[in-house]
C-alpha positions as CSV (number, residue, x, y, z in Angstrom):
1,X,130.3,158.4,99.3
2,X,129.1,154.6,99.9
3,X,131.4,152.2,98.0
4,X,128.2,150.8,95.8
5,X,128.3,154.7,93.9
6,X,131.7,154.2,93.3
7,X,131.4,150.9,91.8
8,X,128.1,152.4,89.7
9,X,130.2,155.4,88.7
10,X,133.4,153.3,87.3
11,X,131.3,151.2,84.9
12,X,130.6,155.0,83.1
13,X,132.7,156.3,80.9
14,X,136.2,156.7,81.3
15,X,136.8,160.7,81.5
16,X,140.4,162.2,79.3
17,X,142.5,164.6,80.2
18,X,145.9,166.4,80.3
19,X,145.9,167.1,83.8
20,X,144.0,166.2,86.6
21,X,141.0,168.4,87.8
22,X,142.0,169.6,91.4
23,X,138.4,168.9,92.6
24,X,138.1,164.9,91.5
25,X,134.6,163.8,91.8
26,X,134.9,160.5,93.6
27,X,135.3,156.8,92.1
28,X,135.6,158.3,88.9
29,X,138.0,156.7,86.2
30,X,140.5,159.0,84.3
31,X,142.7,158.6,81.3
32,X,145.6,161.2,81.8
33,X,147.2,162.1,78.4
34,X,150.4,162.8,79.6
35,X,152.5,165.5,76.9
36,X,156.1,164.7,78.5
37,X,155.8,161.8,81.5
38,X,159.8,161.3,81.8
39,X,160.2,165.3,82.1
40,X,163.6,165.7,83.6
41,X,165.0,163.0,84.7
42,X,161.7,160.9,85.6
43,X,163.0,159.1,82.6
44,X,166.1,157.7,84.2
45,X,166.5,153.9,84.6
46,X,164.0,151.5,83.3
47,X,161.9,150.6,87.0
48,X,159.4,148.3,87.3
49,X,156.0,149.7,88.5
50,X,157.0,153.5,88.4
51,X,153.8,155.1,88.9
52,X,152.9,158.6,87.1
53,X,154.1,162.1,88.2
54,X,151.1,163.4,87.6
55,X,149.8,161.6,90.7
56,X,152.1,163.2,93.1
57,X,151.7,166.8,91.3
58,X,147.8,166.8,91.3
59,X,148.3,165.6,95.3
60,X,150.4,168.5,96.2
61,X,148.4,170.8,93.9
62,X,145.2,170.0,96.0
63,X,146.5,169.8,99.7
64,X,150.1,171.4,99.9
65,X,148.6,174.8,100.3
66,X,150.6,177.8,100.0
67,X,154.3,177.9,100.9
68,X,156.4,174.6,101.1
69,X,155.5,171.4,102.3
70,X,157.0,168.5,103.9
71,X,156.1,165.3,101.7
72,X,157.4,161.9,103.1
73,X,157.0,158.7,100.3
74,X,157.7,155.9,102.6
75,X,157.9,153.2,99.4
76,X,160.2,155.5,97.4
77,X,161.2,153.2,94.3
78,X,162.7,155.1,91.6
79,X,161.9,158.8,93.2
80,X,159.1,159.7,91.4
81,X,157.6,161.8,94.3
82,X,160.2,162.9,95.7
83,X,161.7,164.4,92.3
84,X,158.5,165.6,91.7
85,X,158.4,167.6,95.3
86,X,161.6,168.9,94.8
87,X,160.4,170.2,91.7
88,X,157.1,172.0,93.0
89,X,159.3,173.3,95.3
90,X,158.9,171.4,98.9
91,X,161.1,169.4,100.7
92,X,161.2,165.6,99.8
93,X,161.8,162.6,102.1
94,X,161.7,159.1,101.6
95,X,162.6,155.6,103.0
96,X,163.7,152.5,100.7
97,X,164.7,149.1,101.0
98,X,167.1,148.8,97.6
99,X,170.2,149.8,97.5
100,X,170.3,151.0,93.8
101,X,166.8,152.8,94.0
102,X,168.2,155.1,96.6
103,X,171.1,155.7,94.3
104,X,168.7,156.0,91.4
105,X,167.1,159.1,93.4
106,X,170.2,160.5,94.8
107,X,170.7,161.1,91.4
108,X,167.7,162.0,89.7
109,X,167.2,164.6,92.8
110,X,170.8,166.1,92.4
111,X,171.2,168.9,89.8
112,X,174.7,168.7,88.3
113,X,175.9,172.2,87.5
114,X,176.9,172.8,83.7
115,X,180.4,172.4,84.6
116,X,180.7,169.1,86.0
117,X,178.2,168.2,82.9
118,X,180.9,169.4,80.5
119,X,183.1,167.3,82.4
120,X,181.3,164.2,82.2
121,X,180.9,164.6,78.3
122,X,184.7,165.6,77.3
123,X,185.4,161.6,80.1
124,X,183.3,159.7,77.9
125,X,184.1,161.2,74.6
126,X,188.1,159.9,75.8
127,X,187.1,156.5,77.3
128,X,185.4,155.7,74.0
129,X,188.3,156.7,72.0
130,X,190.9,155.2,73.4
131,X,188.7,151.9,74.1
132,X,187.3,151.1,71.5
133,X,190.1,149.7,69.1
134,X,192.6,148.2,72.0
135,X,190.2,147.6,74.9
136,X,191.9,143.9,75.0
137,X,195.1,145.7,76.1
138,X,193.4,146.8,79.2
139,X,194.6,144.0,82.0
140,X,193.0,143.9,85.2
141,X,189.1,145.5,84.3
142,X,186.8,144.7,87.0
143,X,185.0,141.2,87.2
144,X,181.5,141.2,89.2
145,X,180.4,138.6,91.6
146,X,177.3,137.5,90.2
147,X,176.6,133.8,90.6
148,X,177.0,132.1,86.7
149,X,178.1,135.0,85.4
150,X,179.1,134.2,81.7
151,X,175.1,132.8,81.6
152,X,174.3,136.6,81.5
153,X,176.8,137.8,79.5
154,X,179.0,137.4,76.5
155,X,183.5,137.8,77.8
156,X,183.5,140.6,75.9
157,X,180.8,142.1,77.7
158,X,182.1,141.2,80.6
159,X,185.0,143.1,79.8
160,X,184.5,146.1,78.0
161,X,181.7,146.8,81.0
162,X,184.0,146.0,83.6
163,X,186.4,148.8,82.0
164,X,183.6,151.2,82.2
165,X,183.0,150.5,85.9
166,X,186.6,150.4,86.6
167,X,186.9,154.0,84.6
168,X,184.7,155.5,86.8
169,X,186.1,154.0,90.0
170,X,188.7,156.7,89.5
171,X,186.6,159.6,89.4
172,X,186.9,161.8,92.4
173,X,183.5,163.8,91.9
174,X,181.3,161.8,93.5
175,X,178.3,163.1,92.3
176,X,179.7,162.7,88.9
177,X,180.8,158.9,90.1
178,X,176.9,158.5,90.8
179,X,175.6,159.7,87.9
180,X,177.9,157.6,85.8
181,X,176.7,154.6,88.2
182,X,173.1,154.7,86.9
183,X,174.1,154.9,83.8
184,X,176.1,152.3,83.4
185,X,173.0,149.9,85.6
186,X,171.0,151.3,83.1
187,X,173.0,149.9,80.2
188,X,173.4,146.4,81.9
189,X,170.4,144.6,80.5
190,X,170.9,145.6,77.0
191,X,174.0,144.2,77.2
192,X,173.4,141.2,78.6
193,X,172.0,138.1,77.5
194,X,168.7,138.4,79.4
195,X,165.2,139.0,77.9
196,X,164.8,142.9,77.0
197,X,161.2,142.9,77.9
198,X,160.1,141.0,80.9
199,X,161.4,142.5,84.0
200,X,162.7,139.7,86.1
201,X,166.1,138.9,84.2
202,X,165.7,135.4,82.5
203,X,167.7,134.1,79.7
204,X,165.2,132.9,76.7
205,X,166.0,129.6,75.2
206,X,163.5,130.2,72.7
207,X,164.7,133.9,70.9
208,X,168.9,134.6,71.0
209,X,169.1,138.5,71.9
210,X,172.0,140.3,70.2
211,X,173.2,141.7,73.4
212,X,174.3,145.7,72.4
213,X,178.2,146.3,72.5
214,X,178.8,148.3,75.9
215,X,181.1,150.9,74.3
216,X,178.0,151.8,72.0
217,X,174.9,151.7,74.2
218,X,176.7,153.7,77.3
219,X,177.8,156.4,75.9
220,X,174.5,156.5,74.2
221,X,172.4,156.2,77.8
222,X,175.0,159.0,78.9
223,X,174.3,161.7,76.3
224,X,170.1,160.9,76.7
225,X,170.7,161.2,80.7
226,X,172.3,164.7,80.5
227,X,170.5,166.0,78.1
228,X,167.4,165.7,81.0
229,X,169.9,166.7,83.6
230,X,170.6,169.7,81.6
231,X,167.0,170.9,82.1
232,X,166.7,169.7,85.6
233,X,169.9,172.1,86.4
234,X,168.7,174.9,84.5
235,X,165.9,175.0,86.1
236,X,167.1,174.7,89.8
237,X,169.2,177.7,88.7
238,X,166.0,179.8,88.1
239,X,163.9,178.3,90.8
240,X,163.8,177.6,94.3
241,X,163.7,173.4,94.4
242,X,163.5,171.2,97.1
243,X,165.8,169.1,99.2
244,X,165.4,165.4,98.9
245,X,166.5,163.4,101.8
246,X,166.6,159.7,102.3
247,X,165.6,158.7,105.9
248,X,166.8,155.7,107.2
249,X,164.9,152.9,108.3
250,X,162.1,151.2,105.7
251,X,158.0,151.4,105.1
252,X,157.5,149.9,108.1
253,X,160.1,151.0,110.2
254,X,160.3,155.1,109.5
255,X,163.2,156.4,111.6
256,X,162.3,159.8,112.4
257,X,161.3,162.7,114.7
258,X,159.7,164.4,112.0
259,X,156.5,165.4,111.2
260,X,155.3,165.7,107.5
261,X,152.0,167.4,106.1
262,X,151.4,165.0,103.1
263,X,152.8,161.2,102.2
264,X,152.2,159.9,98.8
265,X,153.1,156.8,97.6
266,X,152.7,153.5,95.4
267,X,153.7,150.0,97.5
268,X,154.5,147.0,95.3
269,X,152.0,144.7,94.1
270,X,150.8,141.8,95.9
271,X,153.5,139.1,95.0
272,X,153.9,140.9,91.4
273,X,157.5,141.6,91.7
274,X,160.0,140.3,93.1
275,X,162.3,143.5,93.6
276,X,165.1,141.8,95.2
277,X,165.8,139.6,91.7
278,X,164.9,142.4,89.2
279,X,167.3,144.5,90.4
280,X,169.8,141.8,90.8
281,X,172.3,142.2,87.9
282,X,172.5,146.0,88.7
283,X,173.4,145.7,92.6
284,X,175.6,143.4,91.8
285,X,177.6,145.3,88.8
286,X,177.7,148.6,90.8
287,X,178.7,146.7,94.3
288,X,176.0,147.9,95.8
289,X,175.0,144.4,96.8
290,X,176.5,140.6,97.3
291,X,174.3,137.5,96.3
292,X,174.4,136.8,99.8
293,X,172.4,140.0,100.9
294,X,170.7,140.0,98.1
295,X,169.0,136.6,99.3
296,X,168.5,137.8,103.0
297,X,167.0,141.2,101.8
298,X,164.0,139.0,100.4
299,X,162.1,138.4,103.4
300,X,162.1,142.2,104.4
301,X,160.2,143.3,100.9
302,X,156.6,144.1,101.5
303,X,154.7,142.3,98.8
304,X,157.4,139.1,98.6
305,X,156.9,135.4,98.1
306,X,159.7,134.4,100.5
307,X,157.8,133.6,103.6
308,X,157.5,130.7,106.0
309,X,153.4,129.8,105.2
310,X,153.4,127.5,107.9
311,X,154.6,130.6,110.9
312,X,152.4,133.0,108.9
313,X,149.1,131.2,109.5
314,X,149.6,131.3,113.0
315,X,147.9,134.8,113.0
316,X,145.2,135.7,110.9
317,X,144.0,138.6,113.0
318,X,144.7,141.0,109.9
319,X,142.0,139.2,108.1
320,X,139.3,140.8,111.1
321,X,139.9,144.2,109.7
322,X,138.6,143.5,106.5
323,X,135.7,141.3,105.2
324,X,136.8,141.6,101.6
325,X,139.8,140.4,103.0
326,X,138.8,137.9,104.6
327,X,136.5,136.8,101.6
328,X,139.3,136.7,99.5
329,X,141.7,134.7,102.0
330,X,139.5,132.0,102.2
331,X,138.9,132.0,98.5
332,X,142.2,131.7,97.7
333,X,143.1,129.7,100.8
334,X,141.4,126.1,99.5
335,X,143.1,126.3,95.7
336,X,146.4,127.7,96.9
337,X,147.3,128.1,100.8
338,X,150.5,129.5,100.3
339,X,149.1,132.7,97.9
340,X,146.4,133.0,100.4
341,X,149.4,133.7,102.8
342,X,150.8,136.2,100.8
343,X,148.1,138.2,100.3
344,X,147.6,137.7,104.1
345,X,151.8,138.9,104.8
346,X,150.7,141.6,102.2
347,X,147.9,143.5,103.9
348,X,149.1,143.2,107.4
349,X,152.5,144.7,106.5
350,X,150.1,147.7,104.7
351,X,148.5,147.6,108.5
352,X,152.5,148.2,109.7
353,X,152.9,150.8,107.1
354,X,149.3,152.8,107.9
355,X,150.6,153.0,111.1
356,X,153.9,154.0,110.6
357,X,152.7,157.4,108.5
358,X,149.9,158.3,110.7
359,X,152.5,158.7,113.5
360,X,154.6,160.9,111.8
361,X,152.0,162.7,109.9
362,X,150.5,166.3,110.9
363,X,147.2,166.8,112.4
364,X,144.7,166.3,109.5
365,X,147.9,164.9,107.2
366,X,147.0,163.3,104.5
367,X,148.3,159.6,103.1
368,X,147.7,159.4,99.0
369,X,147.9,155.8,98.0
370,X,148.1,154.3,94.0
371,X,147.4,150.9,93.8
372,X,146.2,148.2,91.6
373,X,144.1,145.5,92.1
374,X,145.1,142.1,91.7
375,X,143.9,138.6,90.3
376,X,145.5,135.9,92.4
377,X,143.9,131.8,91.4
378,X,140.9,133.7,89.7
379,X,140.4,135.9,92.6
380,X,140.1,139.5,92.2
381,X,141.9,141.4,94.9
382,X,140.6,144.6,95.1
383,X,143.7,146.1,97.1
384,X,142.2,149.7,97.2
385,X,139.2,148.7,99.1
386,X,141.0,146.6,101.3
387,X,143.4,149.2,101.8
388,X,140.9,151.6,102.9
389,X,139.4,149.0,105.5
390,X,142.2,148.6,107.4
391,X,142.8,152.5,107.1
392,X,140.1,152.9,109.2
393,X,140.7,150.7,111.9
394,X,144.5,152.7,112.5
395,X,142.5,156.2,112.3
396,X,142.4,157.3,109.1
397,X,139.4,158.7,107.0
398,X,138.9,158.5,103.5
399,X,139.1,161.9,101.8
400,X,139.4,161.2,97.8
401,X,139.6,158.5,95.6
402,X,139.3,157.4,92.2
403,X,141.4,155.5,89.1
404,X,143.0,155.9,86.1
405,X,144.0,154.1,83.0
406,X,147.6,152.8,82.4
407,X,149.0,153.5,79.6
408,X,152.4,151.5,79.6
409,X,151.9,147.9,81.0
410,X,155.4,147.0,80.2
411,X,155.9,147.8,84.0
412,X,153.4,146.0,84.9
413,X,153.3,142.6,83.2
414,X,150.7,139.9,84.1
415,X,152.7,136.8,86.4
416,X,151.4,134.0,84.3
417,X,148.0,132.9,86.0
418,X,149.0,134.1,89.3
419,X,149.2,138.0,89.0
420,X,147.0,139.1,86.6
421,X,147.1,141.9,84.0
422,X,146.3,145.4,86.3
423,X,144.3,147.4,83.9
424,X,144.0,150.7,85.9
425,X,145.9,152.4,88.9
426,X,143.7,153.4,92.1
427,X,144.2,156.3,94.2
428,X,143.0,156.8,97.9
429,X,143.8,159.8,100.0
430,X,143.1,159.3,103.6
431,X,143.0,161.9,106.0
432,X,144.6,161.4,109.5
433,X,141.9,161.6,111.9
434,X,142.4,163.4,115.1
């Protein structure tokens, strides 16, 4: 279908429904009401720019085919695909950059059985009671290493959630340990003195935040987290799920023999988030990270401001793959040379990454891609298209695609006048060509 129908057929009316219809008629635009989106433990940790499980399940629904399949997300965030695969039964792999994602789906892939569940509510059921009155009395809690630390947090705080970390320090379960982990990262900005809302951690000078008292708020995230582990365990008693495996190496760099039948993924937005800093305070409570890795990481997110402009516009080759690209380059490129860069660093690492998944998909795999579009200096960005471009020029063809309405833009909040406010979600499926 020529891209002009698609454009004609996204200014009609937006189509509702609970579940995706496996046959999509292309370029149209869907509103998915979705009955239970954080269904097991989607619902774990607040992540910016999760994209919907429905997206994955209406993927594997149409091309998995009978039997198991072999799903790769190469951008794997918070694990929403990979849960999801496990779930539906086939085997999940991923790569990932951040250190607490891959512990965020190392957990939300591993059922606990109902005796280490037990376990973990009779621990904090004794660490609050014998904390809460005399938690002064505990000497040596655990201190982290985060650059201007009483900026972020109250002493108290400081305290009572470095006797929490400590607490489970001593645990010899590790799953259990893990588990804890992201719940204790997902109690940190609540109780700290950083903005609830935005997701780049910034104090406000303009509204004091009450931060919420550790020994209240953790215990709380704990009992909410295993009541969706509970169902996640159940169920893998009953059912045959998945394994979910981490390969190493990144998006662009996928370290493996292995061939897959479908990948499915979301990449990060151009230059809307800067991972590396919104996941800051969380590395660095659970150890996972140093501020000194933490600021050498940047360069190697796809998507990130932290470039050298003047190295970058050495080669503009990327921009011959694409004439919308190239449109918007040098639309953006006379207001703002650096954000034409980025965009620039942006698609040719999605060139990297195109690459990378064709070679270790099947004959005839197929890559699913959500995406937004962008607004960078007034310029619309329309990523999908872009995307499909340059998907051509590595082998791929395009198979499916169409968009859908988001429904919760607090994980996807407009960058002042430099991101824009993404409206709806676009999906591609490309088809490996052979």
């Amino acid at each position: 279908m020529l891209k002009e129908e698609v454009v004609k057929k996204q200014l009609e009316e937006v189509i509702e429904v609970v579940n995706l219809p496996v046959d999509i008629e292309n370029g149209r635009t869907y509103s998915i009401n979705q009955p239970n989106p954080n269904s097991y433990t989607h619902g774990y940790f607040k992540y910016p720019c999760k994209f919907i499980p429905e997206i994955p399940r209406w993927v594997m629904k149409k091309y998995a085919g009978e039997g198991n399949a072999d799903i790769l997300d190469p951008f794997s965030g918070s694990g929403t695909t990979l849960l999801e695969a496990a779930i539906n039964g086939h085997n999940a792999y991923g790569t990932e950059i951040d250190n607490f994602a891959k512990l965020l789906i190392k957990v939300k892939t591993t059922p606990l059985d109902m005796t280490e569940i037990d376990y973990i509510r009779e621990w904090i059921n004794k660490l609050i009671q014998q904390y809460q009155e005399s938690y002064m009395d505990y000497k040596n809690p655990f201190v982290p290493r985060i650059s201007n630390l009483y900026h972020w947090f109250s002493e108290k705080n400081v305290q009572k959630l470095g006797l929490i970390k400590s607490e489970i320090s001593k645990l010899e379960n590790q799953k259990i340990v893990d588990f804890l982990s992201v719940c204790l990262a997902s109690s940190i900005r609540k109780c700290s003195n950083a903005d609830d809302v935005s997701p780049k951690p910034y104090v406000s000078n303009k509204i004091e935040k009450v931060a919420s008292n550790p020994f209240v708020f953790f215990p709380a995230v704990v009992a909410k987290y295993l009541s969706s582990m509970k169902k996640l365990s159940v169920f893998a008693h009953s059912n045959t799920i998945g394994n979910a495996e981490l390969l190493d190496g990144d998006a662009l760099n996928i370290k493996t023999e292995f061939k897959f039948d479908i990948a499915i993924t979301s990449p990060p937005y151009i230059n809307a988030f800067d991972y590396a800093r919104t996941l800051r305070l969380e590395n660095l409570w659970l150890e996972l990270e140093s501020e000194e890795t933490i600021r050498s990481k940047k360069r190697e997110y796809v998507g990130t401001e932290n470039i050298v402009a003047k190295k970058e516009q050495e080669d503009l080759s990327i921009l011959d793959f694409s004439e919308k690209l190239k449109d918007v380059y040098y639309s953006i490129e006379p207001i703002d040379k650096k954000r034409a860069i980025i965009v620039k660093k942006f698609f040719e690492d999605m060139r990297k990454n195109l690459i990378e998944v064709k070679n270790v998909l099947v004959d005839e795999g197929k890559y699913c891609i959500v995406i937004g579009d962008s607004t960078i200096r007034k310029v619309i960005v329309e990523s999908w298209s872009i995307i499909c471009d340059i998907a051509e020029s590595v082998g791929f063809q395009l198979d499916t695609y169409f968009s859908y309405v988001i429904q919760n833009h607090y994980l996807r909040i407009p960058r002042g006048k430099q991101g824009g406010k993404i409206n709806k979600d676009y999906v591609i499926v490309l088809k490996k060509s052979t």
